[in-house]
N, C-alpha and C positions, 0 to 999 in steps of 0.2 A: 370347747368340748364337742365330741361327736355327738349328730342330734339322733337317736332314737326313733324307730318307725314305730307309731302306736300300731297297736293288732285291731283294724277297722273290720267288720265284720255288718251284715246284711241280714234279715229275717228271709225266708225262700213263702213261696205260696203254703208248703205246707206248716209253717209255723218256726220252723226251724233255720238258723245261725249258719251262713257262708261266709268265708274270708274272702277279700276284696283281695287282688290278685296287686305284685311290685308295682307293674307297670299302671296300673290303673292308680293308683294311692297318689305313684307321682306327678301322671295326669290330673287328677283332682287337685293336688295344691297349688297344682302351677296355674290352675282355670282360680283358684282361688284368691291367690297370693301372687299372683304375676311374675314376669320372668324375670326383672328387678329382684325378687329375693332369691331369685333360684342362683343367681352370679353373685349375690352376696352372700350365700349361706356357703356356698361353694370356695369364695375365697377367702372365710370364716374356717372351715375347714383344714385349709392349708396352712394361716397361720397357726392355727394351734399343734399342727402336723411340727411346723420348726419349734414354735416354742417346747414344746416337748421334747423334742430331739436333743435342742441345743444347751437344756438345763442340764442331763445325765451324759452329753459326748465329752467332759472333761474328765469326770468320775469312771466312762467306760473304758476310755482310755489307759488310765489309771489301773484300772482293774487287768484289762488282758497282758496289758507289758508287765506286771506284777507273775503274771501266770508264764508266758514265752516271748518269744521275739517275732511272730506272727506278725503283728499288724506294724512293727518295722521294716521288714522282711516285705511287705506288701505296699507299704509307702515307700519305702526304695526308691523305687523308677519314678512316682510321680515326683516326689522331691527332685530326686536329678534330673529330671524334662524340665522343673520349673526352673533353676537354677540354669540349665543350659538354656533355656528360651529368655531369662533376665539377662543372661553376660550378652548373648546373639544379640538382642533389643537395645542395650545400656551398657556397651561396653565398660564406660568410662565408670560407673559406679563401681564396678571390681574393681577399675584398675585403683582410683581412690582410695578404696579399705587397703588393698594389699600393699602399696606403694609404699607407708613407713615401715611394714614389715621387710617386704622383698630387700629395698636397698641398703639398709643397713646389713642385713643378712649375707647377700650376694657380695658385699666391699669386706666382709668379717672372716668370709673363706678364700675369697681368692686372696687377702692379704695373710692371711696364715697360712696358706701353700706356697706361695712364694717365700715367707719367711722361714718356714721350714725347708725349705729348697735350698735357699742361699747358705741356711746355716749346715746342712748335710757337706754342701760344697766345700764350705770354709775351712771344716775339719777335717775334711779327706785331704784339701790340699795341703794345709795347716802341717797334719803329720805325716805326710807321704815318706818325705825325704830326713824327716827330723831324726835326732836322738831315741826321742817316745816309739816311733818306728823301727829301730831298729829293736828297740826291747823289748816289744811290743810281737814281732817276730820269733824272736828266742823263745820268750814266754809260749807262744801256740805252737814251735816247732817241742816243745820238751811238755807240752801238754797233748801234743799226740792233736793238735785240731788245727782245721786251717786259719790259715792268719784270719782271713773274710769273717771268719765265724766269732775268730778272740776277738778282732776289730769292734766287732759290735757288737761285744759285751762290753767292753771299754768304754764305748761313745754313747751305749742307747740307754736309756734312763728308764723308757719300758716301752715295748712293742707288742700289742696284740698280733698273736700268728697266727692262729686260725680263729673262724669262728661258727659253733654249730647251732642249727636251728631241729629243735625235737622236739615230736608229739610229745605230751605230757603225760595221757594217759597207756597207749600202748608202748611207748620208747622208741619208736622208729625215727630215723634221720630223716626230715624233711628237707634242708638245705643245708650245703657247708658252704665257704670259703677260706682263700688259704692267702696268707701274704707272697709276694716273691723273693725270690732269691732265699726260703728256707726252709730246711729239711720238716715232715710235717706228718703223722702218721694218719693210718687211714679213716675216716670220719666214722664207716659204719661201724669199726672196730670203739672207736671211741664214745660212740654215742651209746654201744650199747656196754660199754664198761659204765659210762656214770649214770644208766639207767640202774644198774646192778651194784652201784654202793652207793646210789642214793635208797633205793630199796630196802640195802642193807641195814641201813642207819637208822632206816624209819623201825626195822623191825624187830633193832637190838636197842633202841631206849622207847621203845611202845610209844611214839608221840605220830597221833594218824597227823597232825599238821605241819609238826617239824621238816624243813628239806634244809637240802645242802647248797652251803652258799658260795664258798670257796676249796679250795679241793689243792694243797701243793705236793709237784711231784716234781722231784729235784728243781730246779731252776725256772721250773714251771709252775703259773698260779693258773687255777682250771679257777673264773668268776662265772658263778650261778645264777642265773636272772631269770625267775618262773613266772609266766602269766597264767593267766585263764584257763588255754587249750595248749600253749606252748612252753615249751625250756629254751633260753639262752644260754649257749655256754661258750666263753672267750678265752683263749687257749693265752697267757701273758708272760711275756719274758721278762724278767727284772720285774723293779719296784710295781706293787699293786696300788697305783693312783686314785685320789677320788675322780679326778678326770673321765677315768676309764668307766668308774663304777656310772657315772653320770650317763656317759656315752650307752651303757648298758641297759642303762633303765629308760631310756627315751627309746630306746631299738624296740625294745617290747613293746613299748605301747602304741607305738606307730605300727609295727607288725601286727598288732591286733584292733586298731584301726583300723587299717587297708585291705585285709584278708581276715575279719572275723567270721564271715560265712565259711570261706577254705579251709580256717582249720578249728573251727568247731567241727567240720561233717566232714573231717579228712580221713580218707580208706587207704591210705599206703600208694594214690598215687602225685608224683611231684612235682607233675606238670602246669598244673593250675597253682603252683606260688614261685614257681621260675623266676616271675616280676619281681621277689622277694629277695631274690641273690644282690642287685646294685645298693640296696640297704643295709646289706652284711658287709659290700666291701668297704660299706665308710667307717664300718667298726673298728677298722685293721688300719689303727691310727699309732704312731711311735715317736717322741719322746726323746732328742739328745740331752745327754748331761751337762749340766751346766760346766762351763768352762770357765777357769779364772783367767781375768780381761791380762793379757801381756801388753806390757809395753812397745809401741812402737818406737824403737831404736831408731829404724833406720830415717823416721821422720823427722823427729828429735834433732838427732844431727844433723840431717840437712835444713832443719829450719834454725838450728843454731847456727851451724856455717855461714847461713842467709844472712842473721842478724847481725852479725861478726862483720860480712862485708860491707853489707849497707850502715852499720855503725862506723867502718873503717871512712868509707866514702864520707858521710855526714859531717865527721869527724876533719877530714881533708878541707871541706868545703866550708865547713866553720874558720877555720883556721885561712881560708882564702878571703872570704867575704871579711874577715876581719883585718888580713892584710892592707885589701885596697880602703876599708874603710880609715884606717890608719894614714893612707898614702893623699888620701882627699882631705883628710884634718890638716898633714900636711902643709899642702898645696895651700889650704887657706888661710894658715899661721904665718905662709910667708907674706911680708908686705909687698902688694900692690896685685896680688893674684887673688882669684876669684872664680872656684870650680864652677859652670853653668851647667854640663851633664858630666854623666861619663856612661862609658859602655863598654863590657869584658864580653870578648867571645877569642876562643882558638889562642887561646894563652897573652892577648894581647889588650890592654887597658887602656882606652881614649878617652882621655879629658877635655874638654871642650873649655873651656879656662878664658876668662878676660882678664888683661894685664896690664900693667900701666906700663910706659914706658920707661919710667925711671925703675921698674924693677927690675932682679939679676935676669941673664938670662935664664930661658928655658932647659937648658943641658944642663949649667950647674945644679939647678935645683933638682934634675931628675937623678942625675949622681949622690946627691945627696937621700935619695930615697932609696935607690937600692934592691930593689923587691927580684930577691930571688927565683918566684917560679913562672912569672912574666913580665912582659916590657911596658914600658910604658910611654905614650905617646900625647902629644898638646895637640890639639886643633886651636890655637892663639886666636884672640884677637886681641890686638894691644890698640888700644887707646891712646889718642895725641892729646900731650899736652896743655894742647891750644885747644882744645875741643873737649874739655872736661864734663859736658851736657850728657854725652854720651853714655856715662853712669847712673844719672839720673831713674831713665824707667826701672833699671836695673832696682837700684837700692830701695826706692820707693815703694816698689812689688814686694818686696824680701822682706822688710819691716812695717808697711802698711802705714807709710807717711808721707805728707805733703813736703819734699822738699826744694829746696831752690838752691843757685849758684850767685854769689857775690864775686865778680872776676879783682883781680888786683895783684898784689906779686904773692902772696899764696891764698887761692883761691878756697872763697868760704863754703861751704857746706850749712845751708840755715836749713833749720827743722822748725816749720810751719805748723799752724793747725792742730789736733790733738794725735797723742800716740801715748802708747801704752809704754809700763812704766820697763816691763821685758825687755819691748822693741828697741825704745832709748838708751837705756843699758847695751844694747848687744852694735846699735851702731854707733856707739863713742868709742869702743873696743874695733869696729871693723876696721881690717887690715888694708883692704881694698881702700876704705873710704879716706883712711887717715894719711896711704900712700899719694894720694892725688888734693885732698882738699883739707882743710882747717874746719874740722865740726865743731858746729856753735849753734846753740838753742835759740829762738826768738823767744825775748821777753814777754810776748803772747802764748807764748807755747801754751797749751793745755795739758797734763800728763792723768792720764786714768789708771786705775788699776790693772793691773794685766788678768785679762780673763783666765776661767780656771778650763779646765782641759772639754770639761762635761760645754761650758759657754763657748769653746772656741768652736767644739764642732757642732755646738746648734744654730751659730750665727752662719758658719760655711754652709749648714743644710739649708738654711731658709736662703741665702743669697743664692746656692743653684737651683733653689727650685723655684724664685723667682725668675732666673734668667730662661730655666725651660720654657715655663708657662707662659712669657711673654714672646715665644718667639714665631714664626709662623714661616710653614713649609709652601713651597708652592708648586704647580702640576702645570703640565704642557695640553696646551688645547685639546677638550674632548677627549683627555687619554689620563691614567689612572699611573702615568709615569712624571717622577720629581726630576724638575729642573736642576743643571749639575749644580747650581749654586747651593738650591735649599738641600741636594743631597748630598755634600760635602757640611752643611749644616747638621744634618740630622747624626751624621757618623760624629761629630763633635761635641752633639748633645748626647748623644748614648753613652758616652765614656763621661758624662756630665752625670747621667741616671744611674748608672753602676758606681761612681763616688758617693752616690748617695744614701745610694741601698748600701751602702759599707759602713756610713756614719750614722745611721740609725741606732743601734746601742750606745752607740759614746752623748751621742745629742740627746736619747731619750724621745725619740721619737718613732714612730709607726707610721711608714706608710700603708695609707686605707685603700686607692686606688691610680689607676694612670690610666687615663681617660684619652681617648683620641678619637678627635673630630675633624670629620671631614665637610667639605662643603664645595656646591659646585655656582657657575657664572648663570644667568638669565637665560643664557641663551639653550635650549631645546622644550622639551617637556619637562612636565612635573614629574613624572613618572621616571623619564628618563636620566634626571638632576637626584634622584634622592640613589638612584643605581649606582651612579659613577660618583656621590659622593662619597657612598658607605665601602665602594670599591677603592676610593683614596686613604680610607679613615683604615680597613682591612690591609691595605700595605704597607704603613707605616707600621701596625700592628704585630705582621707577619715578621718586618726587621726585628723589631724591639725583643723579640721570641728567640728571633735565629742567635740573637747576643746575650742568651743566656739570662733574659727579664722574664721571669716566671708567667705562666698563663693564668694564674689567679689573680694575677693583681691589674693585668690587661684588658680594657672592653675599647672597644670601635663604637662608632654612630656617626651616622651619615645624616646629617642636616638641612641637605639638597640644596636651591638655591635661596639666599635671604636676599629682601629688597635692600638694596644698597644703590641707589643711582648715583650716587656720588662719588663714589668706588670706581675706579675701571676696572673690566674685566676680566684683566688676567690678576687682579689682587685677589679677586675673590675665586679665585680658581685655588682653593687653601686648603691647609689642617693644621689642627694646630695639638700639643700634648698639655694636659692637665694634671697636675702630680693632687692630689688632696692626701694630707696626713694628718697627720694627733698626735697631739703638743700637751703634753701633761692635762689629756683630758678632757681638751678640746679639740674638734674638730676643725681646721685651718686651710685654708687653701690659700696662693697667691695669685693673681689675675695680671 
């Protein structure tokens, strides 16, 4: 509260009452009360000066914007300096608010002007030369209009063409624009025709609030959109879209947004909403008709044709591959032959074949085969009599059994050790084996059951991924390059590691990882030993990549040098590869 000056007054010599003068009252309390209160009453004062203020400035506010646009109108500039002095200071705070707006917005138009771009193209070129053209033609030459004009009643589904911006209350044309490429009549003539039967309308059903909202004049939809100070009006060809009506009502109120001051207090001139014209031209938006999707013929057929050939091909090449496979059963039904490869290139089949010497020769047997659409060639090696051992690794690999030779006038064939009961089966029947030897079981034999397809290929996965793991690469002094031995090694284990990534479904197994580790000799630094390990462990790495071993399942580590004195130096100049996989669940590796 403001403090009150009492009225101090004085007796005079002659009896009578003087008032003690501003200055002097103040002097007196300050002599009184010291100048400690004189800074505290003072800033006593002030606070109650805001408190005051600050209770009735949300009420005052309230009260004049109720009355005009005054104290908007006067806040104005200081809002926009503060706003322009935040963006100046904090740029990135605008940029933050606006950022999910702008880009979504900004990707929303320019992909809808492009796709109305491409589809305008599509149809011009579509019907340039067609049928629909030429009738399309006829029709605007016997309607007295030009093709351009029939064209695009045909195609446009609806095209705002003009669009006018008018005072509301005196009727005058503030802004027009016009689309291109069509005929358009004159705005002032227009604006003051639908001032004059909106006028009309209000005055023949007495409704002061009623206006007019659409207006059709032949092929034309006049859409009416009234604000505040302003009329919208959108001159439409074809169908009247909500689209459009949308488009319409956002024009307004962005226009009385942007230029409320201009045309609330507009005198007829239309200078100052000039800025207003590039928002009218985005009004003058159109609309192709939807078109029923044709079939692509001409794809159609050429991708039938396609199918037709590479069927035809497929077709040929089944019928070939099952040729020679024919011609190798064959080869192996005759007694004392025994296909070891073969290989078809440029119409020409080599068999690489071990023979015995008591069988036919090689011409009769290939006359007997006959194969019509190429030759077919032996690479022989025929086997002496005298030397029946010779079949041995042969048969042994093939059937996966220990066996041995009993020499005498016809030579035994004994099957040692355990074999499966398949394997035994298929070499009492071998052609090869029964041509050269007298097969006979050892009373020892052991026979098992024959694995089933899932066991044969998880025992082949585990037997190469022991023979990986155990094997080790080796490097040339101080150099991060494989000796030609271990690198004729490692090209023999890769096509080891892609057999095995193949048998992973059939075995039921998962490989987890393929680990490679490098490691270097004593000799330099520590520093320098774990460099040129991890650079041994990263090359091996880099091959296994180039051969199509995926990068997920590959890691490197470089190990540097380990205490080994027992080792010589160029052993431990090494790397070696780790396969770890999952075996129904478990995790397994082999060492």
């Amino acid at each position: 509260m403001l403090e009150s000056k009492p009225d101090l007054k004085e007796q005079n010599d002659s009896g009578g009452e003087v008032e003690i003068p501003d200055k002097e009252y103040r002097r007196l309390r300050s002599l009184m009360l010291g100048q400690d209160y004189e800074a505290i009453l003072t800033s006593r004062l002030e606070n109650d000066n805001v408190y005051r203020v600050s209770s009735v400035l949300t009420e005052a506010f309230k009260k004049r914007n109720s009355e005009d646009d005054s104290l908007a109108l006067e806040m104005s500039p200081v809002i926009e300096s503060a706003i322009d002095e935040s963006i100046k200071n904090h740029p990135e705070r605008i940029t933050n608010v606006i950022f999910p707006i702008i880009g979504p917005a900004v990707r929303k138009a320019v992909t809808r002007a492009l796709a109305d771009l491409m589809q305008s193209l599509n149809y011009v070129l579509q019907n340039s030369l067609s049928v629909k053209s030429l009738v399309w033609r006829i029709k605007a030459w016997r309607l007295g209009v030009s093709y351009a004009k029939y064209l695009l009643t045909q195609s446009i589904h609806y095209q705002v063409e003009q669009v006018f911006l008018i005072h509301r209350e005196s009727g005058l044309l503030i802004q027009s624009v016009q689309a291109e490429g069509v005929s358009y009549q004159d705005p002032d003539l227009v604006s003051s025709m639908l001032s004059a039967i909106s006028d009309f309308a209000k005055d023949s059903f007495e409704q002061e609030e009623a206006r007019l909202e659409t207006l059709q004049m032949g092929d034309l939809t006049i859409l009416i959109e009234a604000g505040p100070h302003a009329v919208l009006a959108l001159a439409i060809r074809g169908t009247l879209h909500a689209d459009v009506q949308q488009v319409s009502t956002e024009l307004i109120e962005a226009l009385h947004s942007n230029f409320a001051k201009e045309l609330r207090y507009f005198d007829g001139a239309t200078e100052p909403l000039e800025p207003a014209i590039p928002m009218l031209q985005e009004a003058l938006i159109t609309r192709e008709k939807a078109k029923k999707e044709s079939k692509p013929w001409f794809a159609i057929i050429a991708v039938t044709l396609l199918l037709l050939v590479l069927g035809y091909y497929s077709y040929q090449n089944y019928l070939l591959q099952r040729s020679i496979e024919q011609a190798v059963v064959r080869v192996n039904q005759e007694p004392g032959y025994q296909v070891l490869s073969r290989n078809y290139q440029d119409d020409l089949l080599t068999l690489e074949v071990l023979r015995s010497a008591m069988s036919v020769p090689q011409n009769d047997l290939i006359d007997t085969l006959k194969p019509s659409k190429y030759e077919i060639v032996f690479n022989e090696k025929i086997a002496s009599i005298d030397d029946p051992e010779i079949y041995l690794p042969y048969l042994s690999s093939k059937y996966q059994a220990n066996l041995s030779v009993e020499r005498g006038e016809q030579n035994k064939l004994i099957i040692l050790g355990e074999i499966t009961e398949d394997n035994l089966a298929r070499l009492m029947q071998d052609s090869l084996a029964n041509s050269v030897f007298s097969v006979e079981k050892s009373p020892k034999l052991i026979i098992k059951p024959s694995l089933s397809v899932q066991q044969k290929s998880r025992s082949d996965f585990v037997d190469l991924v022991q023979s990986i793991n155990s094997q080790l690469y080796y490097f040339q002094v101080a150099s991060a390059e494989l000796t030609e031995e271990s690198q004729n090694l490692l090209n023999q284990n890769i096509t080891k590691i892609r057999r095995i990534l193949d048998l992973q479904n059939q075995a039921e197994t998962t490989i987890i990882q393929i680990g490679v580790f490098g490691f270097a000799d004593p000799q330099g630094s520590r520093t320098t030993n774990i460099d040129l390990s991890q650079q041994r462990a990263k090359l091996i790495k880099s091959i296994l990549l180039e051969n199509e071993i995926s990068d997920s399942l590959v890691i490197s580590w470089g190990g540097g040098a380990i205490d080994m004195s027992s080792v010589p130096s160029q052993y431990q100049r090494r790397a070696r590869i780790e396969i770890l996989y999952e075996l129904k669940g478990a995790t397994s590796h082999a060492q």
